[in-house]
N, CA, C and O atoms as a CHARMM CRD file, in Angstrom:
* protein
*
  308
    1    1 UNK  N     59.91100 -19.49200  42.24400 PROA 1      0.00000
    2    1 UNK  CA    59.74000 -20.32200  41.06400 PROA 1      0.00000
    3    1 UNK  C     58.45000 -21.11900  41.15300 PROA 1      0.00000
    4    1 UNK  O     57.68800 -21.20100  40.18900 PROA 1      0.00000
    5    2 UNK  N     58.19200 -21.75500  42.42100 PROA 2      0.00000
    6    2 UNK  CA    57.10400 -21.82500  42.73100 PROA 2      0.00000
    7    2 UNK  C     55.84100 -21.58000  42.03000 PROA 2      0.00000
    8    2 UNK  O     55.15900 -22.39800  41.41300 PROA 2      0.00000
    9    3 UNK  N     55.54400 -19.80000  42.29700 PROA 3      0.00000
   10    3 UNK  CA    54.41200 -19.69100  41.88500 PROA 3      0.00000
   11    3 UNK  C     54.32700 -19.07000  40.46700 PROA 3      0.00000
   12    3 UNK  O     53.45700 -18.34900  39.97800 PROA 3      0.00000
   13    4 UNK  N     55.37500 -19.51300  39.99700 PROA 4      0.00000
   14    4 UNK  CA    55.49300 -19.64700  38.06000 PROA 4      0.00000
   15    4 UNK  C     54.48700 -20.62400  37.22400 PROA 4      0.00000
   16    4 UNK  O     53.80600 -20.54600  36.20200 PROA 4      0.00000
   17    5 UNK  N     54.84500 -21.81200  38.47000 PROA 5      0.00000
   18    5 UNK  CA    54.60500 -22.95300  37.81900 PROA 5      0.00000
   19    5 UNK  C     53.03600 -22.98200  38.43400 PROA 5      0.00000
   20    5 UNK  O     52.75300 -24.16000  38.65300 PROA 5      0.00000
   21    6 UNK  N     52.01400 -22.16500  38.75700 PROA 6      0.00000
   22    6 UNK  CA    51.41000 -22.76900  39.62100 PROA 6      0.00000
   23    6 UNK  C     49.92400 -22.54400  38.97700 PROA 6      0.00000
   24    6 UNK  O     49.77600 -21.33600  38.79300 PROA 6      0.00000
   25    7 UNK  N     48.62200 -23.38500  38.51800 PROA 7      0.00000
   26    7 UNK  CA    47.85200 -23.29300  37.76300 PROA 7      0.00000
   27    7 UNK  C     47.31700 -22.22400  37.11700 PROA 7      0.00000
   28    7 UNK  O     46.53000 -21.63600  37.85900 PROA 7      0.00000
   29    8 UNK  N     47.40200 -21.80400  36.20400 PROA 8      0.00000
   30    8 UNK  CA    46.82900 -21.10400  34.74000 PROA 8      0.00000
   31    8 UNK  C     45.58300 -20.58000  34.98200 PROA 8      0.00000
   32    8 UNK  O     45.16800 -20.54500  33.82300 PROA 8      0.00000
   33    9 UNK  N     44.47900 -20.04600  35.81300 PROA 9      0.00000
   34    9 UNK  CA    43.72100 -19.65700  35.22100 PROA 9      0.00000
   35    9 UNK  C     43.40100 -18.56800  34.47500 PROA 9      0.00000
   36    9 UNK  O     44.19400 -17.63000  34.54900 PROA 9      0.00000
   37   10 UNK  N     42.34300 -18.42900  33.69800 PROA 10     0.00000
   38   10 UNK  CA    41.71600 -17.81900  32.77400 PROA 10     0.00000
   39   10 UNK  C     41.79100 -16.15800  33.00900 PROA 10     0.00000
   40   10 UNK  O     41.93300 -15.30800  32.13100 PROA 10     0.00000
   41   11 UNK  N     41.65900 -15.95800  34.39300 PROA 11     0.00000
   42   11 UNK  CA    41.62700 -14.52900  34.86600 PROA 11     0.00000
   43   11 UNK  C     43.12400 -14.27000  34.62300 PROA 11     0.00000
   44   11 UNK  O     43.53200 -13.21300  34.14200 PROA 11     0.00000
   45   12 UNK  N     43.95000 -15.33100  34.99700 PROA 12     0.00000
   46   12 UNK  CA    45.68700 -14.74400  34.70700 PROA 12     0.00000
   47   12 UNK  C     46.10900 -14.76300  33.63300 PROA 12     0.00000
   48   12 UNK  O     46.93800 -13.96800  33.19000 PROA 12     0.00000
   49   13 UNK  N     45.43400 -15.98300  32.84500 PROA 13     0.00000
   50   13 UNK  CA    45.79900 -15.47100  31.17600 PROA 13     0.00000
   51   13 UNK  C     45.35800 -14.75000  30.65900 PROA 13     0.00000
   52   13 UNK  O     45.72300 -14.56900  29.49700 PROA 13     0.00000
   53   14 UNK  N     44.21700 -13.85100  31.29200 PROA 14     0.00000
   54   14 UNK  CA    43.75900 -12.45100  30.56100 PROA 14     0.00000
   55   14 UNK  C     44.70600 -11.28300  30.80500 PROA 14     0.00000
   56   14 UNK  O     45.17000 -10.44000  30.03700 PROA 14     0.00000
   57   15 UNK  N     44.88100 -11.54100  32.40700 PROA 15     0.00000
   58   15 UNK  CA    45.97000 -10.60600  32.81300 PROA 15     0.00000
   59   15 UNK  C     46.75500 -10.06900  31.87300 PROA 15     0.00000
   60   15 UNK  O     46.76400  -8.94800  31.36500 PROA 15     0.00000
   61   16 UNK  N     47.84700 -11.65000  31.60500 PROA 16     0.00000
   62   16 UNK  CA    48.79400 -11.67300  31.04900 PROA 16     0.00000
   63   16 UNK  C     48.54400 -10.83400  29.69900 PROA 16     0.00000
   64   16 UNK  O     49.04500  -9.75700  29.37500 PROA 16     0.00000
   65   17 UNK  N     47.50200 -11.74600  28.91500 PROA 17     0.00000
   66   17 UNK  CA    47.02000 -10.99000  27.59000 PROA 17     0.00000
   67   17 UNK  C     47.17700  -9.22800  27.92400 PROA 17     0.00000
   68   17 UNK  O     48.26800  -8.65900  27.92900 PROA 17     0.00000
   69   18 UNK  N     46.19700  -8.71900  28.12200 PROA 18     0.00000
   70   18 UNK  CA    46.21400  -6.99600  28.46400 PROA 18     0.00000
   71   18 UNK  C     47.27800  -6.73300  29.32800 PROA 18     0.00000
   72   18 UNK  O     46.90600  -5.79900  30.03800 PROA 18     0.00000
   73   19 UNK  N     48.46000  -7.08800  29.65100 PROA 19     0.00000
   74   19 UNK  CA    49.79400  -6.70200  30.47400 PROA 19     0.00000
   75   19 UNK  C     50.66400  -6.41000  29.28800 PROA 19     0.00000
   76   19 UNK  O     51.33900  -5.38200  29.23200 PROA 19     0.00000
   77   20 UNK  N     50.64400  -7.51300  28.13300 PROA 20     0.00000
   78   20 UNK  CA    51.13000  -7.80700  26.95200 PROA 20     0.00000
   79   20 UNK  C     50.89100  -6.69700  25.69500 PROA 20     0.00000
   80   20 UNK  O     51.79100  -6.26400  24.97500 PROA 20     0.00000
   81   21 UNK  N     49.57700  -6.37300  25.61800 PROA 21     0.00000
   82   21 UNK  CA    48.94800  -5.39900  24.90600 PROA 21     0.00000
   83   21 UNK  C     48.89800  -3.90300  24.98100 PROA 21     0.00000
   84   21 UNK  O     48.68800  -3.13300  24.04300 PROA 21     0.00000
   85   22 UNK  N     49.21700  -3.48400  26.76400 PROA 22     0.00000
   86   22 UNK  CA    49.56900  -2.53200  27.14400 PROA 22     0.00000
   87   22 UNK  C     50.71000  -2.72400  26.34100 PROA 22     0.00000
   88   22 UNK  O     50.61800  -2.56500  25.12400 PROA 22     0.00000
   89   23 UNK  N     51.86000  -3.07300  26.91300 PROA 23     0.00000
   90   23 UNK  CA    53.63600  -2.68200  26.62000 PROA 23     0.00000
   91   23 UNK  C     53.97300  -2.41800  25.02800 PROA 23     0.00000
   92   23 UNK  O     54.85100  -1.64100  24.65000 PROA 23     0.00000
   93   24 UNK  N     53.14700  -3.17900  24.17700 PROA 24     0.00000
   94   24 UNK  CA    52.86200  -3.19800  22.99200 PROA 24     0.00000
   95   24 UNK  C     52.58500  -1.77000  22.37400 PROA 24     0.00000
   96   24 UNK  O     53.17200  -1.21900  21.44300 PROA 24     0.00000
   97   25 UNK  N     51.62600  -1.36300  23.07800 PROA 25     0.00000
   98   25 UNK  CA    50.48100  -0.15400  22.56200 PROA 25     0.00000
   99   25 UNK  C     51.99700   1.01700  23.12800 PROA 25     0.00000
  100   25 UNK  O     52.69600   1.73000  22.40800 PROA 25     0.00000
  101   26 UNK  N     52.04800   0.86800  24.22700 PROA 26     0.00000
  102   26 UNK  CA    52.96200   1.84100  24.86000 PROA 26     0.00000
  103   26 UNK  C     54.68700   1.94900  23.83800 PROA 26     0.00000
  104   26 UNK  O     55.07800   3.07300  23.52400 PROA 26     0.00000
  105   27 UNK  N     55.31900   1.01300  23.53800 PROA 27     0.00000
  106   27 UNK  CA    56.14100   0.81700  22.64100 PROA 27     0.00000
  107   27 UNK  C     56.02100   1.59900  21.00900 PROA 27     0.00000
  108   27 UNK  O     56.86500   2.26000  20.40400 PROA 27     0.00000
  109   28 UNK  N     54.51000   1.17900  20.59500 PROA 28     0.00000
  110   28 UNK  CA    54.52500   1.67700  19.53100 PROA 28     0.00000
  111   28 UNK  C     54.07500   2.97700  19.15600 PROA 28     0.00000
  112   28 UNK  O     54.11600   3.53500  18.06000 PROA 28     0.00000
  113   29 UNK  N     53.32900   3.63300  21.04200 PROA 29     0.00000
  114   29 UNK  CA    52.68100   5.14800  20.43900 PROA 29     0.00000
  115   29 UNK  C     54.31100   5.91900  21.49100 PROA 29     0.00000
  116   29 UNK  O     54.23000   7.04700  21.97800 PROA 29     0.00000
  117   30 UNK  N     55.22400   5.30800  21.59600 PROA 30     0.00000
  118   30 UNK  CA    56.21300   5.88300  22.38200 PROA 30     0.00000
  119   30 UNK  C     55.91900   6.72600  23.57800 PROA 30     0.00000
  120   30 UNK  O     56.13800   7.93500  23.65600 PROA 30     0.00000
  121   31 UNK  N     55.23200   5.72000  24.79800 PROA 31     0.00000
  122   31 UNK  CA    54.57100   6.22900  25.73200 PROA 31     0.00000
  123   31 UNK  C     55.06900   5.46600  26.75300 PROA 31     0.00000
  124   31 UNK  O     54.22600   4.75300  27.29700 PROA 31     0.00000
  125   32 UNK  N     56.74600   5.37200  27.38600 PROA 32     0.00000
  126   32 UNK  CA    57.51000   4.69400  28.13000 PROA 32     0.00000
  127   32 UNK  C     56.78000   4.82500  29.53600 PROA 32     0.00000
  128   32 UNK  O     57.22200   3.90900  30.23000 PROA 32     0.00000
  129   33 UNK  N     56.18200   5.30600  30.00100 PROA 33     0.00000
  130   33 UNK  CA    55.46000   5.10200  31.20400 PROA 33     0.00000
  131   33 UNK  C     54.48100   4.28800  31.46100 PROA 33     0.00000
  132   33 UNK  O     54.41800   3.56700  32.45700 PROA 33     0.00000
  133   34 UNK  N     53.51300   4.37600  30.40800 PROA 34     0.00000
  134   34 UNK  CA    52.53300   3.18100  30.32800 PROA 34     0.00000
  135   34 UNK  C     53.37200   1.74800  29.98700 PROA 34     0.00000
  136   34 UNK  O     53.24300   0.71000  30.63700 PROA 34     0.00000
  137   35 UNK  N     54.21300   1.92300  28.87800 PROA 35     0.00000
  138   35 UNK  CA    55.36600   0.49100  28.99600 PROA 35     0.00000
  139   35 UNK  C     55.80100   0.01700  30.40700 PROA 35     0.00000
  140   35 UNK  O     56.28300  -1.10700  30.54600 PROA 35     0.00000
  141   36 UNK  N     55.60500   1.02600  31.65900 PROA 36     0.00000
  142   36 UNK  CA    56.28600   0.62500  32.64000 PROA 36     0.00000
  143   36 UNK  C     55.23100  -0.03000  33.42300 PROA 36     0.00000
  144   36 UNK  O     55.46800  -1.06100  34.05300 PROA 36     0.00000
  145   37 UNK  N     54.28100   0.42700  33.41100 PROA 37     0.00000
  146   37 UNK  CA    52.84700   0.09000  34.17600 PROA 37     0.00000
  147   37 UNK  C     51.84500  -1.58000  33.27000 PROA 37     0.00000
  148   37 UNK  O     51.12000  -2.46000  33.73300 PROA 37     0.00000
  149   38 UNK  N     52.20600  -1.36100  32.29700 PROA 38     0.00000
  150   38 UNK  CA    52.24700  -3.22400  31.49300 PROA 38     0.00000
  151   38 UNK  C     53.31200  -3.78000  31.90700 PROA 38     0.00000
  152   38 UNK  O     52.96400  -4.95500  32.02500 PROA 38     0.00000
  153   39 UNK  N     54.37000  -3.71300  32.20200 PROA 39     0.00000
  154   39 UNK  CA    55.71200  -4.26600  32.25300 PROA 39     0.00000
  155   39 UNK  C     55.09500  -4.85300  34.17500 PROA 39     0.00000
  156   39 UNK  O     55.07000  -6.00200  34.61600 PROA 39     0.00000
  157   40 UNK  N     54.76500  -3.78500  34.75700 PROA 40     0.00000
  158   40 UNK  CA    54.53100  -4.04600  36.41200 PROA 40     0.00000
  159   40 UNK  C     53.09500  -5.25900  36.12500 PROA 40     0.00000
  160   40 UNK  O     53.07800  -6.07900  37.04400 PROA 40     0.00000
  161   41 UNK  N     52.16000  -5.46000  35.26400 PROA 41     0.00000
  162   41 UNK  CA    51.19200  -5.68300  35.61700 PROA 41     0.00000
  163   41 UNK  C     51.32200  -7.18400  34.78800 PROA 41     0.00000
  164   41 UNK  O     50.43700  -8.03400  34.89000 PROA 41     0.00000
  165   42 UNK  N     52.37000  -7.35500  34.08000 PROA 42     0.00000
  166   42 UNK  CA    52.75700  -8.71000  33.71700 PROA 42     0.00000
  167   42 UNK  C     53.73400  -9.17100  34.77400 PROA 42     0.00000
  168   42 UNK  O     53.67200 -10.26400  35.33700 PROA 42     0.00000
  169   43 UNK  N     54.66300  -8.21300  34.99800 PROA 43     0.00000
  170   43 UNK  CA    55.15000  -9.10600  36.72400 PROA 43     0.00000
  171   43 UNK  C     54.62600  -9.16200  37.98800 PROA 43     0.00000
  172   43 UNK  O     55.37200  -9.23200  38.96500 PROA 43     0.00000
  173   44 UNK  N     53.44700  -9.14000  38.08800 PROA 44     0.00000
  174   44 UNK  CA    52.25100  -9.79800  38.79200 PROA 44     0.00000
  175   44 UNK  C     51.55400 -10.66500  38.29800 PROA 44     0.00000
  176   44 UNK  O     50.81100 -11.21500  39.11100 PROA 44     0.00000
  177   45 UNK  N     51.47100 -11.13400  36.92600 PROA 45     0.00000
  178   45 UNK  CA    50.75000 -11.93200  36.39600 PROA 45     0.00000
  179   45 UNK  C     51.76600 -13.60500  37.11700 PROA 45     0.00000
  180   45 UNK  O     51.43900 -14.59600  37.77000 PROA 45     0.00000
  181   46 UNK  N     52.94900 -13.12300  36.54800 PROA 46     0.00000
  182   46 UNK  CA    54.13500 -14.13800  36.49300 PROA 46     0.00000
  183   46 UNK  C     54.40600 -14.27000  38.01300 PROA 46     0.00000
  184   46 UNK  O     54.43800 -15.47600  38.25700 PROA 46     0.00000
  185   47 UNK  N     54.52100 -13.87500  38.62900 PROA 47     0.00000
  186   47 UNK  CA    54.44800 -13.62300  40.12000 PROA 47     0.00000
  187   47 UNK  C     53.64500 -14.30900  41.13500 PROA 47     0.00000
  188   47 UNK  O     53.77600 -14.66900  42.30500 PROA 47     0.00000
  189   48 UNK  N     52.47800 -14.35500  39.91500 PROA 48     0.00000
  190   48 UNK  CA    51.00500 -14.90300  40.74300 PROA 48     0.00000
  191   48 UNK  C     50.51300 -13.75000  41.78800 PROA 48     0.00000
  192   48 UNK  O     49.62700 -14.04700  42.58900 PROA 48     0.00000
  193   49 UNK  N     51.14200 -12.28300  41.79200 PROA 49     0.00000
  194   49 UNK  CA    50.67000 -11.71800  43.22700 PROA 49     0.00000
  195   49 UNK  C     49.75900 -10.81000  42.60500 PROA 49     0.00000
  196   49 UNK  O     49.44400 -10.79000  41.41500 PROA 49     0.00000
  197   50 UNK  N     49.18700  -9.71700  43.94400 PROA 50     0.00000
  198   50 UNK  CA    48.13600  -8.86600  43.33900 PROA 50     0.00000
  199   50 UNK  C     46.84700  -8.93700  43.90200 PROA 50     0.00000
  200   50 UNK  O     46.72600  -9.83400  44.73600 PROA 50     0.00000
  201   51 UNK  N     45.88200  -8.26900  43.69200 PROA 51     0.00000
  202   51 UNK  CA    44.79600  -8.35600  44.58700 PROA 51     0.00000
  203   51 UNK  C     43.47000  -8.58400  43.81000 PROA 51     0.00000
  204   51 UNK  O     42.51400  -7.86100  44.09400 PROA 51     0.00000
  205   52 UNK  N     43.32500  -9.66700  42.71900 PROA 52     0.00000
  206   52 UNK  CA    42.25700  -9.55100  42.14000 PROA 52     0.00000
  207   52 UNK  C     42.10600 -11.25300  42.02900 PROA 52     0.00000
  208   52 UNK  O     42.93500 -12.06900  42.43300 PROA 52     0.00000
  209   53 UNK  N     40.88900 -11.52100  41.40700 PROA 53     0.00000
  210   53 UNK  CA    40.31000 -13.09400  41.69600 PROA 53     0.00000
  211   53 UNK  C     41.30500 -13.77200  42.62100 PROA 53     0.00000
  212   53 UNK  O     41.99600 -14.74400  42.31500 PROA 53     0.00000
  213   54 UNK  N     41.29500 -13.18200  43.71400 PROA 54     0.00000
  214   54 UNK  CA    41.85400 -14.24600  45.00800 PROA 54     0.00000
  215   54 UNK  C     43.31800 -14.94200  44.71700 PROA 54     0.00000
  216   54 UNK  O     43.69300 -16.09800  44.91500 PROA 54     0.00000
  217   55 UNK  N     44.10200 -13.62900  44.09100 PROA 55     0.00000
  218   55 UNK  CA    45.11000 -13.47400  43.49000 PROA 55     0.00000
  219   55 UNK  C     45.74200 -13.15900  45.08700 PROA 55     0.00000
  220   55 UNK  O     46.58500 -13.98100  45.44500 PROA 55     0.00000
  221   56 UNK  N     45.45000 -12.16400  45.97600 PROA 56     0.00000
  222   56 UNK  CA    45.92100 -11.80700  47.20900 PROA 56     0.00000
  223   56 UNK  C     44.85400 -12.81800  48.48600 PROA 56     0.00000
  224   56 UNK  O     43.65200 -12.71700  48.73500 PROA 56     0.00000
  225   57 UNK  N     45.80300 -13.65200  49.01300 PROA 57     0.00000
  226   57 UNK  CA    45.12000 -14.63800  49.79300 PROA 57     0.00000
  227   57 UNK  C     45.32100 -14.65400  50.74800 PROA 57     0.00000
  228   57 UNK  O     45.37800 -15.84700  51.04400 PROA 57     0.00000
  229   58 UNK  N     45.55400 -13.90800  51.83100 PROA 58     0.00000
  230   58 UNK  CA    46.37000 -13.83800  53.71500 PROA 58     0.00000
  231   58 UNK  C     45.74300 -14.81000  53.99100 PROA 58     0.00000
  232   58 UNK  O     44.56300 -15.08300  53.77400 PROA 58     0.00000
  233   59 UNK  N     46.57900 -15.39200  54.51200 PROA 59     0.00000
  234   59 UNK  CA    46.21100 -16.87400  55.67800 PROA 59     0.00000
  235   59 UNK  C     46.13300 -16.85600  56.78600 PROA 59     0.00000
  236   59 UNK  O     46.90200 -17.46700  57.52900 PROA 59     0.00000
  237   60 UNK  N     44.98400 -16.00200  57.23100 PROA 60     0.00000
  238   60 UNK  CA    44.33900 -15.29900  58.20100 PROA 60     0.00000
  239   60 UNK  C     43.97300 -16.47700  59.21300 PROA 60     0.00000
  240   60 UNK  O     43.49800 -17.35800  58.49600 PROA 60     0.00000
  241   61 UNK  N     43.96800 -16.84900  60.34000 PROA 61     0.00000
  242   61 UNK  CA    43.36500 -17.70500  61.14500 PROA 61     0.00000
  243   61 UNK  C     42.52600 -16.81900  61.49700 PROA 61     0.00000
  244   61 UNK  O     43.05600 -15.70800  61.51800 PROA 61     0.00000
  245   62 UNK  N     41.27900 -16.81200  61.82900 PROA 62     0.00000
  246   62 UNK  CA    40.45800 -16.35200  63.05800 PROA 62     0.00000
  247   62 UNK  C     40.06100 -17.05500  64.41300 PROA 62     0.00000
  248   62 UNK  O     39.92700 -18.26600  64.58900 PROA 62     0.00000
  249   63 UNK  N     39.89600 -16.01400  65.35700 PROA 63     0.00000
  250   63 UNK  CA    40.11200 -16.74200  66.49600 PROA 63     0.00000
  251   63 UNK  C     38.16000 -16.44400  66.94300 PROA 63     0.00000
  252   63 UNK  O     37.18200 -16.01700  66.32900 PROA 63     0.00000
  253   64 UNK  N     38.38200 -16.86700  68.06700 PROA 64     0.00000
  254   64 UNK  CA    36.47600 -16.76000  68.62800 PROA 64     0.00000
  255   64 UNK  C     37.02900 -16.13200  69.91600 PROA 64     0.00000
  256   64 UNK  O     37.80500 -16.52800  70.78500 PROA 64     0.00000
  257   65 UNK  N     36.32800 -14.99100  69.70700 PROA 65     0.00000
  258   65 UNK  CA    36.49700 -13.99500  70.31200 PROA 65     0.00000
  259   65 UNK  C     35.93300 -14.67800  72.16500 PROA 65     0.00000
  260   65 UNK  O     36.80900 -14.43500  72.99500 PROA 65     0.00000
  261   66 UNK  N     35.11400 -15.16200  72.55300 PROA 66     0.00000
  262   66 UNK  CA    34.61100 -16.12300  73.24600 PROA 66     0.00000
  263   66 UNK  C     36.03700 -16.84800  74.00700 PROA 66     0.00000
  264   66 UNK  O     36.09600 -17.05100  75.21900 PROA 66     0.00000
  265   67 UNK  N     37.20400 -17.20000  72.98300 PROA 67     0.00000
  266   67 UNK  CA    38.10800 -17.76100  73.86600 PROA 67     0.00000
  267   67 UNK  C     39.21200 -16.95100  75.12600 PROA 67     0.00000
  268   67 UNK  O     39.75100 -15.85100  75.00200 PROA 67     0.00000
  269   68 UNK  N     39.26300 -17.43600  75.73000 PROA 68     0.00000
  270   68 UNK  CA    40.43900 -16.78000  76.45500 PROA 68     0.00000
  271   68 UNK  C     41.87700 -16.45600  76.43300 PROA 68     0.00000
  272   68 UNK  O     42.71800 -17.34200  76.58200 PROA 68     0.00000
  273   69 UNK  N     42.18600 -15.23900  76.25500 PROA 69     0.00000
  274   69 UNK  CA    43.57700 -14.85400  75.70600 PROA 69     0.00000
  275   69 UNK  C     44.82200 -15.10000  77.05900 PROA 69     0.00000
  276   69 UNK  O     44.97100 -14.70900  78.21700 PROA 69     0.00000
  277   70 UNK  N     45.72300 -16.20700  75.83900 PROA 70     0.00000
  278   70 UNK  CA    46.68100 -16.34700  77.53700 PROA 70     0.00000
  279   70 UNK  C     47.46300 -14.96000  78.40900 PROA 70     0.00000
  280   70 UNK  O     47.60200 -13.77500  78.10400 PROA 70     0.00000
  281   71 UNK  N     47.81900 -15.67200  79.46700 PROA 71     0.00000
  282   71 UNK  CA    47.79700 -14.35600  80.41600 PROA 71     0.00000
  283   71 UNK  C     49.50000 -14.26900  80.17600 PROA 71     0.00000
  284   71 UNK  O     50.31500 -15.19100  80.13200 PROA 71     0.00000
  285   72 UNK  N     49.66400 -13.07600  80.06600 PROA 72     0.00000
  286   72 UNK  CA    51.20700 -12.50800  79.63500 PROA 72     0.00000
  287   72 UNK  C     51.98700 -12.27900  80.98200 PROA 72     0.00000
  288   72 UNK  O     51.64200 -11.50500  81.87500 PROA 72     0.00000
  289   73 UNK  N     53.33000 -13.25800  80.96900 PROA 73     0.00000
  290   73 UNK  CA    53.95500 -12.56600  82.29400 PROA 73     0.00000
  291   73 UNK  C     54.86200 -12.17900  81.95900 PROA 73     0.00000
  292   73 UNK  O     55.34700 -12.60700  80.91100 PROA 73     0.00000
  293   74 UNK  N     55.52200 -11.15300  82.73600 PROA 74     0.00000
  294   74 UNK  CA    56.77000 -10.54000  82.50200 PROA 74     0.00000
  295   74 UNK  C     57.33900 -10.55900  83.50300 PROA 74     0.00000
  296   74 UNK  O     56.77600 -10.65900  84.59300 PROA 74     0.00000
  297   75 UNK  N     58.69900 -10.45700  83.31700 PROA 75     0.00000
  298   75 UNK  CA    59.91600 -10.48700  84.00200 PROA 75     0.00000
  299   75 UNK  C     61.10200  -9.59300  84.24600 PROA 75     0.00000
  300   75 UNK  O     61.86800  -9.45700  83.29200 PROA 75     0.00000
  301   76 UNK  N     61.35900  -9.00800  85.28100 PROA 76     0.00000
  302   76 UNK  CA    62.03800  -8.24500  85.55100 PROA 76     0.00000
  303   76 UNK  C     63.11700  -8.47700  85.55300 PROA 76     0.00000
  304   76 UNK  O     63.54000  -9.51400  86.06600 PROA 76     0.00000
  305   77 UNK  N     64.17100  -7.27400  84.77900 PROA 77     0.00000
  306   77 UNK  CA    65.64400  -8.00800  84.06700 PROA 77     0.00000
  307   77 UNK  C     66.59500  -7.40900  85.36200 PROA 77     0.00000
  308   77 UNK  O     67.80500  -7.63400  85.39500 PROA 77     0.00000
């Protein structure tokens, strides 16, 4: 619910717009597959997910390669 509520921009209300316009177009030339592919690309809009204007964000740490990786012990069961 979260990321329902979570700021509006312009790139997602276009989304939304052409997600909207697909299902539309697809509905009225009776082309239920493309209805399905607007239908997917407005529940990414609503979703917030997806991989476009920093729509997909991994919260990647990087490390410095320079540091030292701790030393792994194991134990015999």
């Amino acid at each position: 619910m979260k990321a329902i509520l979570a700021p509006w921009g312009f790139m997602r209300i276009l989304r939304l717009v052409m997600g909207v316009v697909i299902m539309y177009q697809s509905f009225a030339n009776h082309q239920p597959w493309i209805g399905i592919l607007g239908g997917f690309f407005v529940i990414q809009v609503l979703m917030n997910t997806g991989c476009s204007a920093a729509g997909c964000n991994p919260n990647i740490t990087r490390r410095n390669p320079l540091d030292k990786a701790k030393e792994v012990v194991y134990e015999d069961v």
